[in-house]
DOZATI-246779 format. One record per residue (C-alpha): x, y, z. Coordinates in steps of 0.2 Angstrom, whole numbers, always signed. Each point is the difference from the previous one (the first is absolute). Layout:
REM residues N
      x      y      z
      X      Y      Z
...
***
This chain:
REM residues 183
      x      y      z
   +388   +475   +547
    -10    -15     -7
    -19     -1     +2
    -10    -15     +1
    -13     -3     -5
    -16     -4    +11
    -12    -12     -1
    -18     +4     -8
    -15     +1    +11
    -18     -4     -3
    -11    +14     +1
    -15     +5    +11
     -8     -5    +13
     -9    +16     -2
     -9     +5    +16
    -14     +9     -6
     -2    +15    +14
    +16     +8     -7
     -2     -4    -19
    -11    +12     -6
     +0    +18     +4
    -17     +4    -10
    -13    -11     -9
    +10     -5    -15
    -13    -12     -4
    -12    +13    -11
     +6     +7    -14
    -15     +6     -7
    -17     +3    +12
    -13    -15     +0
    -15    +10     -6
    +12     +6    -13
     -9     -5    -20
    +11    -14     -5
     +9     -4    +16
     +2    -19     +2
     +4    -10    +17
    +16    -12     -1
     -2    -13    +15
    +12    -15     +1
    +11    -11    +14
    +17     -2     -1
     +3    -21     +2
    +15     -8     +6
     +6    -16     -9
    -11    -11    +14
    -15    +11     -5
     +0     +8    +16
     -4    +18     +0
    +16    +12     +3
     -4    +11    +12
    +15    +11     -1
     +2     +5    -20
     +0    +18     -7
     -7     +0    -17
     +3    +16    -11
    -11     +3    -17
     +5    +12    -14
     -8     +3    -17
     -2    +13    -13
    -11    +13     +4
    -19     -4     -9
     +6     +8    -15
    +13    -12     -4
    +16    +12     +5
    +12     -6    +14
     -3    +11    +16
    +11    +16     -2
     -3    +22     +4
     -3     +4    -18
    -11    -14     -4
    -20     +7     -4
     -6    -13    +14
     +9    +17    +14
     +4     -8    +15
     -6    -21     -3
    +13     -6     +6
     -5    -19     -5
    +10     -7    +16
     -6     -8    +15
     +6    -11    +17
     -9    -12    +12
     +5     -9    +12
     -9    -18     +4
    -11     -2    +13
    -13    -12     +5
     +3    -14     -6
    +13     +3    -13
    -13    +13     -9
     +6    +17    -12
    -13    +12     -8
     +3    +15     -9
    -13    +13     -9
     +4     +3    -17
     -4     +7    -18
     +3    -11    -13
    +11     +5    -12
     +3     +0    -19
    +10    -11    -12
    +19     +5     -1
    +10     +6    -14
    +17    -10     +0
    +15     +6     -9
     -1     -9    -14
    -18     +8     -3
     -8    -17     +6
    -16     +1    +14
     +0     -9    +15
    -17     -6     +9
     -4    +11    +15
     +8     -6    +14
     +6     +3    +19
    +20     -3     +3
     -1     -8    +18
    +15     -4    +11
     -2    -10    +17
    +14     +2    +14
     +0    -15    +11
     +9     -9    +14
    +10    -13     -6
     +3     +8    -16
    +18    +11     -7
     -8    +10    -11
    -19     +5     -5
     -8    -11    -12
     -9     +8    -15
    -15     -2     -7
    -13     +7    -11
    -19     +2     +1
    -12     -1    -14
    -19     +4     -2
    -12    -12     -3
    -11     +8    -12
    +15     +2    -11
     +2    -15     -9
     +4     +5    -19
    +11    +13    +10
     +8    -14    +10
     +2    -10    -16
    +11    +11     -9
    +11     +6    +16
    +18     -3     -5
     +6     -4    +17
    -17    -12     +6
     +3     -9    -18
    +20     -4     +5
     -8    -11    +14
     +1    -18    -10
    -10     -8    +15
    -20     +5     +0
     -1     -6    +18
    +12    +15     +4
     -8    +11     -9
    -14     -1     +7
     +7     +4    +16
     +3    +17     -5
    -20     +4     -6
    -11     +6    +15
    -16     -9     +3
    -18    +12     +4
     -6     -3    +16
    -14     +7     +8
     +4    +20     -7
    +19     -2     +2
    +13     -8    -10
    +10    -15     +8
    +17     -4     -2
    +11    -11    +11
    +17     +0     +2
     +7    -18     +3
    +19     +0     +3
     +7    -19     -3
     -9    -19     +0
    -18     -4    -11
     -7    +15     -8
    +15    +12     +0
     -2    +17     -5
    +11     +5    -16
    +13    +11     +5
    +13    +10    -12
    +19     +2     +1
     +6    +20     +4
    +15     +7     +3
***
């Protein structure tokens, strides 16, 4: 017996009154010391606000070591999921973490791996997130420096904004979000 094989289909929509079991949105308390407030909207490639993405975050743990049981962070799990709502609007509480060691023995700037889920799309589009007050950090990161475009670039650095950080996703068209290839 042959099998063929099927066509792809785009992801989502995501209807948000099933999504989410429990709040996946705060990974740490807000009145925790060091916590930081990620808000941001996810734009399609008109500028319209997508209403309907999922947006997942995971990052090291505030010590610099990726999310695992034996880690000295205990149960951090540096992983988080929102839906959009309002007006195409994400936000996630947070602690900031610390550079990371590469292989090689190199340190990457502290940043936040995101992934947005979207109608229209075949696969999630990845991103990364990088703090503002970083900048000699941000410098040397091997992964922002193998952006040759500085407009791209700064897509990927959050903006302060009223006692939060700000990052916008924009999927396609002017402004577009720098996005990285998985597999």
């Amino acid at each position: 017996m042959s099998l063929e094989p099927t066509p792809s289909q785009t992801i989502g929509p995501f209807f948000h009154d099933a999504l989410l079991g429990r709040d996946l949105t705060e990974l740490v308390p807000p009145d925790e010391p060091g916590a930081v407030r990620i808000t941001g909207v996810v734009y399609d490639g008109a500028g319209e606000p997508v209403t309907d993405a999922m947006v997942e975050i995971s990052h090291s743990t505030p010590t610099g070591f990726r999310a695992n049981p034996n880690s000295p962070d205990g149960g951090f799990s540096g992983w988080g999921r929102s839906g959009t709502v309002d007006g195409g609007r994400f936000s996630f509480v947070t602690s900031k973490p610390d550079p990371v060691l590469t292989p090689d023995g190199t340190r990457q700037a502290p940043h936040v791996d995101v992934l947005v889920f979207a109608r229209g799309l075949l696969k999630p589009v990845a991103t990364r997130l990088y703090f503002p007050d970083e900048e000699e950090a941000n410098a040397a990161d091997p992964v922002l420096a193998s952006i040759s475009t500085p407009v791209l670039r700064r897509t990927l650095v959050a903006r302060n904004e009223g006692g939060a950080l700000r990052f916008d996703v924009r999927l396609q068209g002017e402004g577009q979000t720098a996005f990285f290839g998985f597999e």
